[in-house]
TORKOL-4160 file (C-alpha; in steps of 0.2 Angstrom, whole numbers, padded with zeros to 4 digits, m for minus):
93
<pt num="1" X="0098" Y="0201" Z="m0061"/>
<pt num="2" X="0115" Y="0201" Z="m0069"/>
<pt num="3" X="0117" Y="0203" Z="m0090"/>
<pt num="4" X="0130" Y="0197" Z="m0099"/>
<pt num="5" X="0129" Y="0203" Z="m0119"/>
<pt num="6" X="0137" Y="0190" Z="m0132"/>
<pt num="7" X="0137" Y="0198" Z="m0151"/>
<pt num="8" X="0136" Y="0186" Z="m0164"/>
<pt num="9" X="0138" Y="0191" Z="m0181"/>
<pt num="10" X="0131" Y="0207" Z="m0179"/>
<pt num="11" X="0117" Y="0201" Z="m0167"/>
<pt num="12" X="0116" Y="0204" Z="m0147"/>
<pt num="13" X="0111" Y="0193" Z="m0136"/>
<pt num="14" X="0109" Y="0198" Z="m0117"/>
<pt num="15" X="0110" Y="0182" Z="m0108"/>
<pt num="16" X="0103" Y="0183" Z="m0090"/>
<pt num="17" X="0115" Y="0178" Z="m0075"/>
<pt num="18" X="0107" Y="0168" Z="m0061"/>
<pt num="19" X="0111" Y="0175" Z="m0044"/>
<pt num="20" X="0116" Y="0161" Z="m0030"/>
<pt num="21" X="0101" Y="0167" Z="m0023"/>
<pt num="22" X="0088" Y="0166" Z="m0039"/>
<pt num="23" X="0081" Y="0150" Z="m0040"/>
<pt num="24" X="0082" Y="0143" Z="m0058"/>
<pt num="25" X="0069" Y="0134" Z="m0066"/>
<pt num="26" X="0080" Y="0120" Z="m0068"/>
<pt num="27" X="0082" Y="0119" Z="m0049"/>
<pt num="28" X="0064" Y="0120" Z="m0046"/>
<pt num="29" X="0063" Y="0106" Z="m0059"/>
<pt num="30" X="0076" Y="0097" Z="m0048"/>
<pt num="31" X="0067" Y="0099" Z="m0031"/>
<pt num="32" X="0050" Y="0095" Z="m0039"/>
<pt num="33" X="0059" Y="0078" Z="m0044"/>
<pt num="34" X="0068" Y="0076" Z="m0029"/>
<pt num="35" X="0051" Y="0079" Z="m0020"/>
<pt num="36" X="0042" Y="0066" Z="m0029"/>
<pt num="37" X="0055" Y="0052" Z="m0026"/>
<pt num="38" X="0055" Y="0056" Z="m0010"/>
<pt num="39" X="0036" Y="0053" Z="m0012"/>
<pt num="40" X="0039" Y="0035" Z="m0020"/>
<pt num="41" X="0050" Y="0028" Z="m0011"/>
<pt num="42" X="0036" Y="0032" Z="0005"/>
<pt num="43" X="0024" Y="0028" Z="m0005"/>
<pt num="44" X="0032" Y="0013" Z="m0011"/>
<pt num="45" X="0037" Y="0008" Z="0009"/>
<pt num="46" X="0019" Y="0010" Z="0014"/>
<pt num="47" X="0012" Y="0000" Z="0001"/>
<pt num="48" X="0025" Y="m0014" Z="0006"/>
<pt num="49" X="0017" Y="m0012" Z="0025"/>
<pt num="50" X="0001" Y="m0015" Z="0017"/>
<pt num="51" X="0005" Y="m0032" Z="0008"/>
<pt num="52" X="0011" Y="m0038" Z="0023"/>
<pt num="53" X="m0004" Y="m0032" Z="0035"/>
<pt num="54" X="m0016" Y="m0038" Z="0020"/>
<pt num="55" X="m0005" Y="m0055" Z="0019"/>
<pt num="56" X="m0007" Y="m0059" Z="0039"/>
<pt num="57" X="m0024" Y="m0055" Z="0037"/>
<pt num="58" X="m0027" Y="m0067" Z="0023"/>
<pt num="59" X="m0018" Y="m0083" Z="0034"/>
<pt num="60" X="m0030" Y="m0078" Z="0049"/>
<pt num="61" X="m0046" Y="m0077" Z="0039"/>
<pt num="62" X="m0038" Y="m0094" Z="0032"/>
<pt num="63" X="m0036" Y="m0101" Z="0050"/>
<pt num="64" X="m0054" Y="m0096" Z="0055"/>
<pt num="65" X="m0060" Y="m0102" Z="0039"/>
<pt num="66" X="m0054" Y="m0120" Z="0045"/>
<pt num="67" X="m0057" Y="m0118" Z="0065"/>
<pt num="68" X="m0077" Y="m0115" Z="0058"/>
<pt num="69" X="m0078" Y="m0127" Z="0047"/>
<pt num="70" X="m0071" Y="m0138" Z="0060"/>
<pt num="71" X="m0084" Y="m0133" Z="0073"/>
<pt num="72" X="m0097" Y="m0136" Z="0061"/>
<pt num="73" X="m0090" Y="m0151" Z="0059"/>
<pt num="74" X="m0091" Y="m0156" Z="0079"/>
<pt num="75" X="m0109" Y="m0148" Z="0078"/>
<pt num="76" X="m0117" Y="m0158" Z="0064"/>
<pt num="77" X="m0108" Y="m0175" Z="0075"/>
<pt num="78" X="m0116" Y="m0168" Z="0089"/>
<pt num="79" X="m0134" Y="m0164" Z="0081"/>
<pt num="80" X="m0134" Y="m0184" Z="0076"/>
<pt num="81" X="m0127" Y="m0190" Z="0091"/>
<pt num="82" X="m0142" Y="m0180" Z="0099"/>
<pt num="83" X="m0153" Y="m0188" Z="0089"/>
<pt num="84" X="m0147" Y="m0205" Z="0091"/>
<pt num="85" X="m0150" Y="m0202" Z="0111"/>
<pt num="86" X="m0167" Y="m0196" Z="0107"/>
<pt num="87" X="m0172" Y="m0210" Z="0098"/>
<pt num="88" X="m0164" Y="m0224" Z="0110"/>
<pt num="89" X="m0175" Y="m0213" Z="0126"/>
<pt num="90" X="m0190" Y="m0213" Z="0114"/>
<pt num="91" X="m0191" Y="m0231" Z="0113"/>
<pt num="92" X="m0190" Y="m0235" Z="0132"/>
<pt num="93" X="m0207" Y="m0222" Z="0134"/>
């Protein structure tokens, strides 16, 4: 490491040089925080693939919501129907 001595009023300071190849703590700062927006902005894409996933699975639990509650339907107009036919063949025994 490089020195540079600065007197001020009869006080020395030695201030310490960074090298190009010393890495500061203000560039580690820098990485780290280019680092962790690199991790957002993934982090932000994924969660956008999420509420689109989570969104298409919503309108299919909506459409077989609606294709049950129609078959339901077509079974409880079966079921009295059925019974209809049962009584109509009970009457002719």
């Amino acid at each position: 490491m490089d020195e540079e001595t600065t007197t001020f009023q009869d006080a020395t300071i030695a201030i310490e040089e960074a090298t190009a190849e010393q890495e500061t703590p203000f560039d580690r700062l820098e990485s780290r925080i280019d680092a962790l927006i690199e991790k957002y902005e993934q982090l932000v894409s994924v969660h956008s693939q999420c509420e689109e996933k989570i969104a298409g699975q919503e309108a299919r639990i909506r459409e077989l919501e609606s294709k049950l509650g129609n078959s339901e339907q077509q079974r409880s107009e079966i079921r009295t129907r059925l019974d209809a036919l049962i009584d109509k063949l009970g009457r002719f025994s």
